[in-house]
py3Dmol code that shows the C-alpha trace and the ligand (Angstrom):
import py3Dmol

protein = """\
ATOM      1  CA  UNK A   1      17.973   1.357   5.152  1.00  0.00           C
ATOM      2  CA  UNK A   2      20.424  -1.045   4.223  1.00  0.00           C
ATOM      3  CA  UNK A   3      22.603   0.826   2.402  1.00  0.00           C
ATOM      4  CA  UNK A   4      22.555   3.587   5.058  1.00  0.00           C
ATOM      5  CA  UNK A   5      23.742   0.709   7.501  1.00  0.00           C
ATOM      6  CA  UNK A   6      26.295  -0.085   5.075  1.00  0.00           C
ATOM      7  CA  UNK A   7      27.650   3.356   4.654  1.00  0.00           C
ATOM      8  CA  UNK A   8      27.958   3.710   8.234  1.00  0.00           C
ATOM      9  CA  UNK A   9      29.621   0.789   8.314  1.00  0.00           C
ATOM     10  CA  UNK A  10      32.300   2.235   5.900  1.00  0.00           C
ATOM     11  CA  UNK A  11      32.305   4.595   7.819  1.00  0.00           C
ATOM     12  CA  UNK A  12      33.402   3.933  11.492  1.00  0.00           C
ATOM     13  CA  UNK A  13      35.545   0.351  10.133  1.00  0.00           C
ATOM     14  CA  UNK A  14      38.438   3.234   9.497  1.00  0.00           C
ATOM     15  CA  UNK A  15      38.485   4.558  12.744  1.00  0.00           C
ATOM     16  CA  UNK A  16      38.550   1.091  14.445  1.00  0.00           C
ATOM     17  CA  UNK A  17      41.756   0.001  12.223  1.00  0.00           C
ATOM     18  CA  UNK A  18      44.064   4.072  13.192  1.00  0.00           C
ATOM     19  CA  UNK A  19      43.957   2.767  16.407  1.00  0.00           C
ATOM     20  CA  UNK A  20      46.113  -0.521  16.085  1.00  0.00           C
ATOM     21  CA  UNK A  21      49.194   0.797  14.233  1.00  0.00           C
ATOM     22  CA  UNK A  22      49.537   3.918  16.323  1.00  0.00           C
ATOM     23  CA  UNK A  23      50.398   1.804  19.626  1.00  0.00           C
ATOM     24  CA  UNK A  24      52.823  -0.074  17.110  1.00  0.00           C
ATOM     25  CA  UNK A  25      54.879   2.903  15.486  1.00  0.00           C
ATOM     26  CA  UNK A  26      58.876   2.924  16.362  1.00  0.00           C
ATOM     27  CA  UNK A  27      61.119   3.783  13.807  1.00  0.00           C
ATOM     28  CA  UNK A  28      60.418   5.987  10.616  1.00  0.00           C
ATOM     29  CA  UNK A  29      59.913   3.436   8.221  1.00  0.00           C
ATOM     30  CA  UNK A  30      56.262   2.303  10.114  1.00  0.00           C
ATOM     31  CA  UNK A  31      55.869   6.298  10.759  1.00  0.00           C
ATOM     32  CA  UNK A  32      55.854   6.452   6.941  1.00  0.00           C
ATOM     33  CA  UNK A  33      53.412   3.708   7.055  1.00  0.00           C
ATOM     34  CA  UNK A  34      50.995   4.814   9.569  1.00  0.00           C
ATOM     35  CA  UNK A  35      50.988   7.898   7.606  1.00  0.00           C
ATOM     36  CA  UNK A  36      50.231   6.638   4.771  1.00  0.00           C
ATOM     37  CA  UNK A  37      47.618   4.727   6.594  1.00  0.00           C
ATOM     38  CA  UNK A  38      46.399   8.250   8.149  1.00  0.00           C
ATOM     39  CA  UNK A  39      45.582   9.388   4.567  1.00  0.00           C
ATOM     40  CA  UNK A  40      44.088   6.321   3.144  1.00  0.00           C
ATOM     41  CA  UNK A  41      41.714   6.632   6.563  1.00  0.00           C
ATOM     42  CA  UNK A  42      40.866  10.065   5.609  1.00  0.00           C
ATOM     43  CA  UNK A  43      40.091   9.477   1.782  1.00  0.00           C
ATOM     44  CA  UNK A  44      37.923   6.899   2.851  1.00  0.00           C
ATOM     45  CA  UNK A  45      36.407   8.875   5.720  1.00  0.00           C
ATOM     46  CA  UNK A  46      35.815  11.645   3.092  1.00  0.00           C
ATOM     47  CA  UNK A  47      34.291   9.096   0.363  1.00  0.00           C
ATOM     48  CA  UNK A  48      32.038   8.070   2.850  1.00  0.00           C
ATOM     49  CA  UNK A  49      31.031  11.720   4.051  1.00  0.00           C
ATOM     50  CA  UNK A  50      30.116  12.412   0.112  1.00  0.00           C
ATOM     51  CA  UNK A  51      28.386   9.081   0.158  1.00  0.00           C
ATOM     52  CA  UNK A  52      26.497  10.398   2.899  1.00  0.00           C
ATOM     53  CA  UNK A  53      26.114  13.603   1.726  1.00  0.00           C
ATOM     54  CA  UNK A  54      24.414  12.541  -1.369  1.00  0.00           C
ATOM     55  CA  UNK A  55      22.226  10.197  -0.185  1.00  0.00           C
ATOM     56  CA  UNK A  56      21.147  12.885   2.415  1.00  0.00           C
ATOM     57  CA  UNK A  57      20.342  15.419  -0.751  1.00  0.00           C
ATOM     58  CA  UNK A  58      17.254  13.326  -2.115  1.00  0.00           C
ATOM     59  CA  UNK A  59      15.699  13.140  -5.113  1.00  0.00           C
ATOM     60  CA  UNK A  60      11.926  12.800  -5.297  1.00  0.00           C
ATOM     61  CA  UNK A  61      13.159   9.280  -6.665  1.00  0.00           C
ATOM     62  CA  UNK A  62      16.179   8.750  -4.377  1.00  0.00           C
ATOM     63  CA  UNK A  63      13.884   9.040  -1.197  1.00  0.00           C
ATOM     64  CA  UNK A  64      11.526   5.994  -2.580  1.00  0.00           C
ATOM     65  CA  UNK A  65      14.068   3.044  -2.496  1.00  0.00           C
ATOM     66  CA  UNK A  66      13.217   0.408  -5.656  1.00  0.00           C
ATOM     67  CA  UNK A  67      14.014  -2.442  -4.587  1.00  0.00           C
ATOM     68  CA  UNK A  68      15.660  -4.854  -7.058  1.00  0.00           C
ATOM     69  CA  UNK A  69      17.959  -7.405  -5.555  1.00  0.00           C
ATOM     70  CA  UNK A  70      18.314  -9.292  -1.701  1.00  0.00           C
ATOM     71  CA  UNK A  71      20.180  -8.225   0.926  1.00  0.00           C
ATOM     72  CA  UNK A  72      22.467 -11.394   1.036  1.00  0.00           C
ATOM     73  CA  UNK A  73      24.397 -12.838  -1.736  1.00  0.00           C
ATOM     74  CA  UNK A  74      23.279 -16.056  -2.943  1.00  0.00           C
ATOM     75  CA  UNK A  75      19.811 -15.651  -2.235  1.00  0.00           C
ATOM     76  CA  UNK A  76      16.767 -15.750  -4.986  1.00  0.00           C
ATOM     77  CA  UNK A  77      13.271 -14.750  -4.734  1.00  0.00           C
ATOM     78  CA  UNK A  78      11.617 -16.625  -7.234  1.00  0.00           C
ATOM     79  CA  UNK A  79       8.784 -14.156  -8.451  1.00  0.00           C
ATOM     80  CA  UNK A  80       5.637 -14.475 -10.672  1.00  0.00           C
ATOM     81  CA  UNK A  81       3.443 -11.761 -11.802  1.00  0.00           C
ATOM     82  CA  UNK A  82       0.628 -10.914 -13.979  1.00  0.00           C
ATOM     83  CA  UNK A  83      -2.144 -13.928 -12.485  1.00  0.00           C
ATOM     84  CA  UNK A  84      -3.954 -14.715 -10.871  1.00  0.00           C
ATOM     85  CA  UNK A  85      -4.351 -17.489 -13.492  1.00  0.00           C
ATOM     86  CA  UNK A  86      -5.134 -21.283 -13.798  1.00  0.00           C
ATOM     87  CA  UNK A  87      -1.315 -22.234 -13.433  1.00  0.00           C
ATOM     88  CA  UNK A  88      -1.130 -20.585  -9.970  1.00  0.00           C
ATOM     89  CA  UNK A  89      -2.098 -23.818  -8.275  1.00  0.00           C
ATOM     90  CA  UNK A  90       0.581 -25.684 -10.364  1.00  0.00           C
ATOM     91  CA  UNK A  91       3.741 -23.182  -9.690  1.00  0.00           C
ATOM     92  CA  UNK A  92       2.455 -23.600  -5.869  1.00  0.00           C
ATOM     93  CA  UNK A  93       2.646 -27.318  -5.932  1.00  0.00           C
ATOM     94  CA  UNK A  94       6.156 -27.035  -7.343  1.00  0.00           C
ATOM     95  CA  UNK A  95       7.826 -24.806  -4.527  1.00  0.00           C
ATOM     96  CA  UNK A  96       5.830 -26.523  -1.694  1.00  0.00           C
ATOM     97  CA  UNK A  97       7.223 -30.051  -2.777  1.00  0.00           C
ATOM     98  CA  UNK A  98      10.957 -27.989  -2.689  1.00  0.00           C
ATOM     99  CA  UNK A  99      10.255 -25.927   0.370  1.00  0.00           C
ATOM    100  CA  UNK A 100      10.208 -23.074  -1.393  1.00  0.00           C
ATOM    101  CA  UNK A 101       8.328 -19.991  -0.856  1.00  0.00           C
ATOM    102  CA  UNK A 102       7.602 -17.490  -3.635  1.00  0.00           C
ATOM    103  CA  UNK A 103       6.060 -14.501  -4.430  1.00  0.00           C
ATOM    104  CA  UNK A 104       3.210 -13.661  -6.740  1.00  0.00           C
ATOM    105  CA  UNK A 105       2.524 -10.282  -7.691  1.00  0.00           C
ATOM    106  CA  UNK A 106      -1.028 -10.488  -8.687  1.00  0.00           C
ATOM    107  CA  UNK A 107      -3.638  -8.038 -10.736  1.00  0.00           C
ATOM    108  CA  UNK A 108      -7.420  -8.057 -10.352  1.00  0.00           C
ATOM    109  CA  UNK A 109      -8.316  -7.390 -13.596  1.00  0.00           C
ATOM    110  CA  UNK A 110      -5.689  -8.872 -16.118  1.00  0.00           C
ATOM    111  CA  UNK A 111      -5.816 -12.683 -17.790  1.00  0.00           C
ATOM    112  CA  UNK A 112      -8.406 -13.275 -15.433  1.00  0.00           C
ATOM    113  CA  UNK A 113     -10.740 -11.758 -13.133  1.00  0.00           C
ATOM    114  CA  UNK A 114      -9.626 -12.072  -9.576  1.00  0.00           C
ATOM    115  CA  UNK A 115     -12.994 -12.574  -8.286  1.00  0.00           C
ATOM    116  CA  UNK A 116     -13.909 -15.520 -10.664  1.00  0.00           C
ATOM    117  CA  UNK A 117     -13.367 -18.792  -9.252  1.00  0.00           C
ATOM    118  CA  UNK A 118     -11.093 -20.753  -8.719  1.00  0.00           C
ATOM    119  CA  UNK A 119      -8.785 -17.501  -8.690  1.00  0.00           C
ATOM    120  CA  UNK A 120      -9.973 -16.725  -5.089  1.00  0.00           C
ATOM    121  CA  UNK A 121      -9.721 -20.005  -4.330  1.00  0.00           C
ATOM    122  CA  UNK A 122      -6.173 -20.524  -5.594  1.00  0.00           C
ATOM    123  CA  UNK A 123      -4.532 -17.247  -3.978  1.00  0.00           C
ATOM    124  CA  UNK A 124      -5.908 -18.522  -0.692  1.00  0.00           C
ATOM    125  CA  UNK A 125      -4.567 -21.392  -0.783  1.00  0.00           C
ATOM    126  CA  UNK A 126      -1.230 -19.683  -1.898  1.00  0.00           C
ATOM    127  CA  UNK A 127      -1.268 -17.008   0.889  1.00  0.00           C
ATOM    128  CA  UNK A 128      -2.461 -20.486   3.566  1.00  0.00           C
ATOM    129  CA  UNK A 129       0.914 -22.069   1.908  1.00  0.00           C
ATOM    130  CA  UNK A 130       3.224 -19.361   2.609  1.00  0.00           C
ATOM    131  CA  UNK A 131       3.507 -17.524  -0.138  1.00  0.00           C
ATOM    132  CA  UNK A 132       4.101 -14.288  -0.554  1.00  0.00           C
ATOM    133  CA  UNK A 133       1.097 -12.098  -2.376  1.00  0.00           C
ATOM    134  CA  UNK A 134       2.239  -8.346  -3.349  1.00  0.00           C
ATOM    135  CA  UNK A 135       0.059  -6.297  -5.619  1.00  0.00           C
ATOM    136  CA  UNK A 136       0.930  -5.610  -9.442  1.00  0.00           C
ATOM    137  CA  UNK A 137      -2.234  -2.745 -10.059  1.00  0.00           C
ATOM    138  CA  UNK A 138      -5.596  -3.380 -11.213  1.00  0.00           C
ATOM    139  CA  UNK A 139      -5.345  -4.169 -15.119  1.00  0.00           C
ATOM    140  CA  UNK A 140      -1.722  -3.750 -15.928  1.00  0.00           C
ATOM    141  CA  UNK A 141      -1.274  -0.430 -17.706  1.00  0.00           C
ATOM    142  CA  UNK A 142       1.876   1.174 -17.634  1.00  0.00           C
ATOM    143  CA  UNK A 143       1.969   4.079 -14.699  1.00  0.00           C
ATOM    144  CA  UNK A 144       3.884   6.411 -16.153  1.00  0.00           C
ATOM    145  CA  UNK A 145       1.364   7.210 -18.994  1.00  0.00           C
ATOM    146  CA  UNK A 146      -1.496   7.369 -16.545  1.00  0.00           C
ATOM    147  CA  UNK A 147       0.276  10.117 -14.265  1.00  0.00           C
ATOM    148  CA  UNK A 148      -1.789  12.821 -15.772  1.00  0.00           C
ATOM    149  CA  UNK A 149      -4.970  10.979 -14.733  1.00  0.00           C
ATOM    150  CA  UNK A 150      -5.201  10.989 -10.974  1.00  0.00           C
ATOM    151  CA  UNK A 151      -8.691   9.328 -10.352  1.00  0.00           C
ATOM    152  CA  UNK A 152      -6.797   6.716 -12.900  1.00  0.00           C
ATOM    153  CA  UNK A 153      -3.851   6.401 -10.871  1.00  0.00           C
ATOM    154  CA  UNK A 154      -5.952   6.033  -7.667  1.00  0.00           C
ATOM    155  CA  UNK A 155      -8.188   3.699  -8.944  1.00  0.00           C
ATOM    156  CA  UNK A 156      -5.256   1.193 -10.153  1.00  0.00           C
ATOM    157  CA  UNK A 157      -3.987   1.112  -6.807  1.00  0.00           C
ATOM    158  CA  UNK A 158      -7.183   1.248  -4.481  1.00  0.00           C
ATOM    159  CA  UNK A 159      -9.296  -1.502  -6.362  1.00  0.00           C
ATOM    160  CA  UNK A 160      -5.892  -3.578  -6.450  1.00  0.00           C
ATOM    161  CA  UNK A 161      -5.322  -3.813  -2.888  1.00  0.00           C
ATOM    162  CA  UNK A 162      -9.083  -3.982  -2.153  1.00  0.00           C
ATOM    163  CA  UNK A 163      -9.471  -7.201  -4.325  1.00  0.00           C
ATOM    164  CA  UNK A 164      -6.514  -8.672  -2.297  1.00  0.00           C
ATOM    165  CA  UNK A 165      -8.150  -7.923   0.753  1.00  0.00           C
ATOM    166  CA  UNK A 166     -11.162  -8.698   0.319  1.00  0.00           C
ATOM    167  CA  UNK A 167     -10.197 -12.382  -0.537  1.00  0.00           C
ATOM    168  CA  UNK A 168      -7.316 -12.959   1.498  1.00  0.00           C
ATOM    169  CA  UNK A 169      -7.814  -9.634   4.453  1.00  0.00           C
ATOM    170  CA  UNK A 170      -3.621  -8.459   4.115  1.00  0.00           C
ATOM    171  CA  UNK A 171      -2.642  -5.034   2.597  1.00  0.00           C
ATOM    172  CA  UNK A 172       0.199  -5.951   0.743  1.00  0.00           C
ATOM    173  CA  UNK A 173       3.738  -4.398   1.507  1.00  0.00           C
ATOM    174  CA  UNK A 174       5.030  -4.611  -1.888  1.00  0.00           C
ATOM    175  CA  UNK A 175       4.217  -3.789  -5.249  1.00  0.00           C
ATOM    176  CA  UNK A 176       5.378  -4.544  -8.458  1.00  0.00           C
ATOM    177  CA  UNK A 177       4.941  -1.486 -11.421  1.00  0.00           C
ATOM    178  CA  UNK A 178       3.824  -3.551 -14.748  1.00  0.00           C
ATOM    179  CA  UNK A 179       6.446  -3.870 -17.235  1.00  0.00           C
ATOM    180  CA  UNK A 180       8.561  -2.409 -14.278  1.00  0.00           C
ATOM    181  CA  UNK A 181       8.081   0.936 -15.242  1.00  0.00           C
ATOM    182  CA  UNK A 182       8.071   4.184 -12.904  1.00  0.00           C
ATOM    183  CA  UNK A 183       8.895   7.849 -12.554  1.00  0.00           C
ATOM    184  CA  UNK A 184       8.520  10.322  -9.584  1.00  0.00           C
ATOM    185  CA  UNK A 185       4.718  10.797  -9.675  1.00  0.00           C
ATOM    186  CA  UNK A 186       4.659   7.036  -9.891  1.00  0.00           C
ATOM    187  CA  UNK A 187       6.484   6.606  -6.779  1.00  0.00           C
ATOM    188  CA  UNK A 188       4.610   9.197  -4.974  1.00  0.00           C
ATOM    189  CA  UNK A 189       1.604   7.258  -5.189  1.00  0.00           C
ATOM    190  CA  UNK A 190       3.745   4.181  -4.018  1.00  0.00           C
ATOM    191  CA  UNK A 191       4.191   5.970  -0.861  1.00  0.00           C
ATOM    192  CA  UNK A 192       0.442   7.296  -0.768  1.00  0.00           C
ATOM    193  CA  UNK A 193      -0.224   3.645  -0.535  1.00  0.00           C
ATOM    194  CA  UNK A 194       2.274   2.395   1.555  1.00  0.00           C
ATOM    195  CA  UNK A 195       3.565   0.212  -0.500  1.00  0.00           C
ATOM    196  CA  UNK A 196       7.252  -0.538  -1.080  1.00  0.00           C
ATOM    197  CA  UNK A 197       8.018  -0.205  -5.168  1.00  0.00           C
ATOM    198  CA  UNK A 198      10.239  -3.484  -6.411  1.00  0.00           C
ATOM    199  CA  UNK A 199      10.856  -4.614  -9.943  1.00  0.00           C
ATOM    200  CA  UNK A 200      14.026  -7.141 -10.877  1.00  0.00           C
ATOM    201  CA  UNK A 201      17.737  -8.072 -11.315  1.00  0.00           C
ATOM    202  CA  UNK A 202      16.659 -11.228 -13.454  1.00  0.00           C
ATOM    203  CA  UNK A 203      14.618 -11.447 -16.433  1.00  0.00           C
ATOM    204  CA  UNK A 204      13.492 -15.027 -17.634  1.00  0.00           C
ATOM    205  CA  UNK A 205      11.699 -13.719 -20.693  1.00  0.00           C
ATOM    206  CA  UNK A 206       8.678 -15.364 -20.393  1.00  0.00           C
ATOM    207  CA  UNK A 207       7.195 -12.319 -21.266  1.00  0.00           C
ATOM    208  CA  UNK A 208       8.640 -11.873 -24.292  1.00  0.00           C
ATOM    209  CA  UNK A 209       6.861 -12.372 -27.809  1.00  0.00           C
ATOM    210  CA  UNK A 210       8.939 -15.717 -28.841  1.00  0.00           C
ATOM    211  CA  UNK A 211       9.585 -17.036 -25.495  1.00  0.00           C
ATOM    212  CA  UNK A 212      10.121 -20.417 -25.340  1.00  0.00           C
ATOM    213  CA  UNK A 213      11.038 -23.001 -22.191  1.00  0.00           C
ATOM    214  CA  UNK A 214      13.973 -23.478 -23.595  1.00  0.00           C
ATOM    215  CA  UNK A 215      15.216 -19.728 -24.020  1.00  0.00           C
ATOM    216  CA  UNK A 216      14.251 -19.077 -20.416  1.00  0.00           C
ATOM    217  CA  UNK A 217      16.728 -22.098 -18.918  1.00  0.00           C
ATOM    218  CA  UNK A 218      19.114 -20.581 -21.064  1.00  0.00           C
ATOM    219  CA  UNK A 219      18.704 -17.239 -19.272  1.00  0.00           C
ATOM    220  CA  UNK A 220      18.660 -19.280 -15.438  1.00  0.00           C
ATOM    221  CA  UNK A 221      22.012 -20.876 -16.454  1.00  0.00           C
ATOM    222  CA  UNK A 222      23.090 -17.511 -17.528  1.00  0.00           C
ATOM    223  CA  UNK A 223      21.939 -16.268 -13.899  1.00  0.00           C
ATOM    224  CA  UNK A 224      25.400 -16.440 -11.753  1.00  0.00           C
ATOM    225  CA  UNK A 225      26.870 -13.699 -14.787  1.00  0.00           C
ATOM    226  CA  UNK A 226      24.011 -11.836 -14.869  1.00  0.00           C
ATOM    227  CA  UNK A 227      22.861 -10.926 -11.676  1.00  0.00           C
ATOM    228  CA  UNK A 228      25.030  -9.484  -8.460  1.00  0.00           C
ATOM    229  CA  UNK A 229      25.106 -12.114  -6.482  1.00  0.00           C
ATOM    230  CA  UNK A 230      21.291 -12.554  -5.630  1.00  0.00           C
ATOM    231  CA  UNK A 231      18.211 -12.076  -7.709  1.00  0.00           C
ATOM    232  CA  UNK A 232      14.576 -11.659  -7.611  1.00  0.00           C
ATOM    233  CA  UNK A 233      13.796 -13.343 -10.475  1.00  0.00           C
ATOM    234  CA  UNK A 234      11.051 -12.080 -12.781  1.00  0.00           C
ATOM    235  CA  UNK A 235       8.676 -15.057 -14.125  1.00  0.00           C
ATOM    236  CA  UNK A 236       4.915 -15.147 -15.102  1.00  0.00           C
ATOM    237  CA  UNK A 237       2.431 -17.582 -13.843  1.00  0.00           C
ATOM    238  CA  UNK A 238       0.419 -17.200 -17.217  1.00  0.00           C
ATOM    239  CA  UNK A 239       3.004 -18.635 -19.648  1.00  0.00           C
ATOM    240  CA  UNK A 240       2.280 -22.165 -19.283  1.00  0.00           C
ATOM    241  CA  UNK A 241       6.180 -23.701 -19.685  1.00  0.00           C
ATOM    242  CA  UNK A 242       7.244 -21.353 -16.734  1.00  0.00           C
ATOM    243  CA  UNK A 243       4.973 -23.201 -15.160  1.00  0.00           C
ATOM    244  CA  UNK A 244       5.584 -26.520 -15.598  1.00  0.00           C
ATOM    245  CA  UNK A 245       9.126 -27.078 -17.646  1.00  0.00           C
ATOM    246  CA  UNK A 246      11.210 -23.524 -16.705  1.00  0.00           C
ATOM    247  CA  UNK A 247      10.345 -23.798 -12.488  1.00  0.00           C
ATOM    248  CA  UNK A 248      11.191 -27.472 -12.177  1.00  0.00           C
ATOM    249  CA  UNK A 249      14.650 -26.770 -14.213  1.00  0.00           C
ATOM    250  CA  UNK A 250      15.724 -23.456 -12.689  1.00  0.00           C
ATOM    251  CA  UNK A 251      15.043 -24.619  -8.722  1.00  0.00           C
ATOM    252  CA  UNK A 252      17.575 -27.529 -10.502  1.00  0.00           C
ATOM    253  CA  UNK A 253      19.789 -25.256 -11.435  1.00  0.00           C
ATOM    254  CA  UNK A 254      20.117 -22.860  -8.509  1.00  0.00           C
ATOM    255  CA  UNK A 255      20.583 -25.361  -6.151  1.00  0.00           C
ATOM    256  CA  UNK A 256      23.383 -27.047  -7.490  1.00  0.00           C
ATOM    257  CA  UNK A 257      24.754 -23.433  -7.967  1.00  0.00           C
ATOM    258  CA  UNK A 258      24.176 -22.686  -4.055  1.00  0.00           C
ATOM    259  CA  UNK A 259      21.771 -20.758  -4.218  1.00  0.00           C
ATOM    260  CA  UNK A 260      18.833 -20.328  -1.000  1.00  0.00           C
ATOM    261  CA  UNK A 261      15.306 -19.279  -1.719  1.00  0.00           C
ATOM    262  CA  UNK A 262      12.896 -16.412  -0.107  1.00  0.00           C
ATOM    263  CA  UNK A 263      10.593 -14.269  -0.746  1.00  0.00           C
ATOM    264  CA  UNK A 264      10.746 -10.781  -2.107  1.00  0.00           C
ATOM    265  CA  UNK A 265      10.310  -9.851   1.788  1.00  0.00           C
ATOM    266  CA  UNK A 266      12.524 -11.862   3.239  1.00  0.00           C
ATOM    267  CA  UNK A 267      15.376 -11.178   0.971  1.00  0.00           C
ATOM    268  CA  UNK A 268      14.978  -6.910   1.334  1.00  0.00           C
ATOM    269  CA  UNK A 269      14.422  -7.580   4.666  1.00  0.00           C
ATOM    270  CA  UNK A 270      10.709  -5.988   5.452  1.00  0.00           C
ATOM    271  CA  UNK A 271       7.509  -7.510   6.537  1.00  0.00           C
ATOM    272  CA  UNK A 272       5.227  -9.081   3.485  1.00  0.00           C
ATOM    273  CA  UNK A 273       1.992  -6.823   4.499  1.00  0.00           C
ATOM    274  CA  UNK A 274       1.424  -3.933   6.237  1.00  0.00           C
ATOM    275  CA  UNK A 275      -0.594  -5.069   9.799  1.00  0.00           C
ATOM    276  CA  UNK A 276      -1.942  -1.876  10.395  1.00  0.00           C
ATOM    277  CA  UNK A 277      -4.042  -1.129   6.894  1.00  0.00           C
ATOM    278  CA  UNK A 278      -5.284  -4.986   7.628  1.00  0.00           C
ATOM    279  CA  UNK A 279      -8.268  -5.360   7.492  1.00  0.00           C
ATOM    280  CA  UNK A 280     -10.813  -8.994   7.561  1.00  0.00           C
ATOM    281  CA  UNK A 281     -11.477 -10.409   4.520  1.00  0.00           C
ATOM    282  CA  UNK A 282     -15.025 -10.907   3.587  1.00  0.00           C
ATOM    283  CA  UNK A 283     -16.415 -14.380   4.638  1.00  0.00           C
ATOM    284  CA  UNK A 284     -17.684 -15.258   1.198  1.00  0.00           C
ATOM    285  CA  UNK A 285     -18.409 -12.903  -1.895  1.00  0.00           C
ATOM    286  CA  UNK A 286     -20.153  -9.888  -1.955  1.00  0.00           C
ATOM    287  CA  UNK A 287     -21.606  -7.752  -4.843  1.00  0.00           C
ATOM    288  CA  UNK A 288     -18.294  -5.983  -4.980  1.00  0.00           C
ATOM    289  CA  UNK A 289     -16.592  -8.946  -6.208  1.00  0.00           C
ATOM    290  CA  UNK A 290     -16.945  -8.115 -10.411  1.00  0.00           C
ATOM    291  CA  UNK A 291     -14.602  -6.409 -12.375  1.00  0.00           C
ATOM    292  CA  UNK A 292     -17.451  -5.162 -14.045  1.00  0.00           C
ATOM    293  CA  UNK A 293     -15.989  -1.707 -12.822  1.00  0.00           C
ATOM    294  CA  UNK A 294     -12.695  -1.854 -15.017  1.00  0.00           C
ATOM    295  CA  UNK A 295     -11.223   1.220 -16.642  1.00  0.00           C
TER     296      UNK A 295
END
"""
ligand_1 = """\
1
ZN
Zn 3.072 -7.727 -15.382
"""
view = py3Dmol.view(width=600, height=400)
view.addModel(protein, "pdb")
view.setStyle({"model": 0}, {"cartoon": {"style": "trace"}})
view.addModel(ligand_1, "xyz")
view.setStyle({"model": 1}, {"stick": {}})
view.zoomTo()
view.show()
């Protein structure tokens, strides 16, 4: 949507600017000029038609925007995936005493159960804080290789969102694909679900098999170079140094770089959960909260 606003953008700017110099045209010299100008309004006018035009001709891929970065230039969504997980509480504590809200984009069934306390506990009382909760499937595989398997597919996606209802009653708006991978039958069941697809711009590494706290500051100082202008930074809330040495320094570091912080929604611009899939959570747990039924 955003880009289409930009394009038209691009797109009527030119039109605006023939006006001005036409009133002011009185000897050749400024004809030449406003000539000139004529052309340079119709390359762009024509640029912008072919931008159009291709983003008009979609791809199964193209019509499924990904999102990967904010709207606005120095913004960062601060973003932490894989839990919920015993840090949670700890990466919560951090933002709130900074004012920052992040966004956690949580399995049911990966390092932990997300019925087994204190996990429901802990992403209620990040949801009550502010954060933002998105959905990252039920037990992490990677999508693509599951594409032939559509009771699979379904299942990573329906017992994900129920498990986040159930505890906390929202249907998520967002989803992040694990290991951030996707292809067109991936994305179609992105839209089954309703759910807007968004990986990263920013890597910390944390995931990585020799990460360290000190590689991933090196990677935050490294983030002006890096990254477009704003991020949504990729973190985990299960690697214990992101949790308490890497979030401390990079909220540091941004800030004295600039930088504002939001949430995945809030920088793309879109509501956090979708309202109308909503529905209550359950008062207290039912026999539906195991992960007995894993795949
Ligand atoms: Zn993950």
């Amino acid at each position: 949507m955003e880009h289409t606003r930009l394009l038209q953008l691009d797109f009527w700017m030119p039109r605006g600017r023939l006006r001005t110099p036409r009133r002011k045209v009185s000897s050749p010299i400024p004809r030449l000029a406003f000539a000139a100008s004529v052309m340079l309004t119709a390359a762009v006018f024509l640029v912008a038609l072919v931008g159009v035009g291709s983003a008009l001709s979609l791809s199964p891929r193209d019509s499924m925007k990904v999102y990967t970065q904010c709207n606005e230039r120095g913004k960062v969504a601060l973003t932490f995936d894989d839990g919920p997980y015993q840090y949670m509480p700890d990466i919560c504590k951090i933002l709130e005493d900074n004012n920052i809200t992040g966004t956690f984009f949580v399995n049911s069934n990966n390092w932990d159960c997300i019925y087994n306390e204190p996990q429901p506990t802990n992403l209620k009382a990040a949801y009550a804080a502010g954060h933002q909760i998105g959905l990252h499937t039920w037990s992490h595989p990677d999508l693509t290789t599951l594409t032939q398997s559509p009771d699979d597919m379904d299942f990573q996606f329906q017992a994900n969102i129920a498990s986040v209802q159930r505890i906390i009653g929202v249907y998520p708006a967002f989803m992040r694909p694990p290991y951030g991978n996707y292809n067109d039958d991936v994305l179609a069941y992105f839209a089954k679900y309703s759910l807007n697809p968004v990986t990263w711009n920013f890597d910390s590494e944390d995931s990585t098999d020799n990460a360290t706290a000190e590689k991933c500051e090196r990677n935050y100082d490294t983030i002006q170079s890096t990254t477009p202008g704003s991020a949504i930074a990729l973190n985990h809330e299960t690697f214990e140094p992101t949790a308490h040495e890497v979030l401390p320094y990079a909220i540091q570091q941004l800030r004295a770089k600039g930088y504002t912080f939001c949430t995945v929604a809030e920088c793309v611009g879109l509501p956090p959960y979708n309202d109308a899939l909503a529905v209550a959570p359950d008062p207290a747990p039912t026999f539906e909260w195991t992960c007995d039924q894993s795949s």
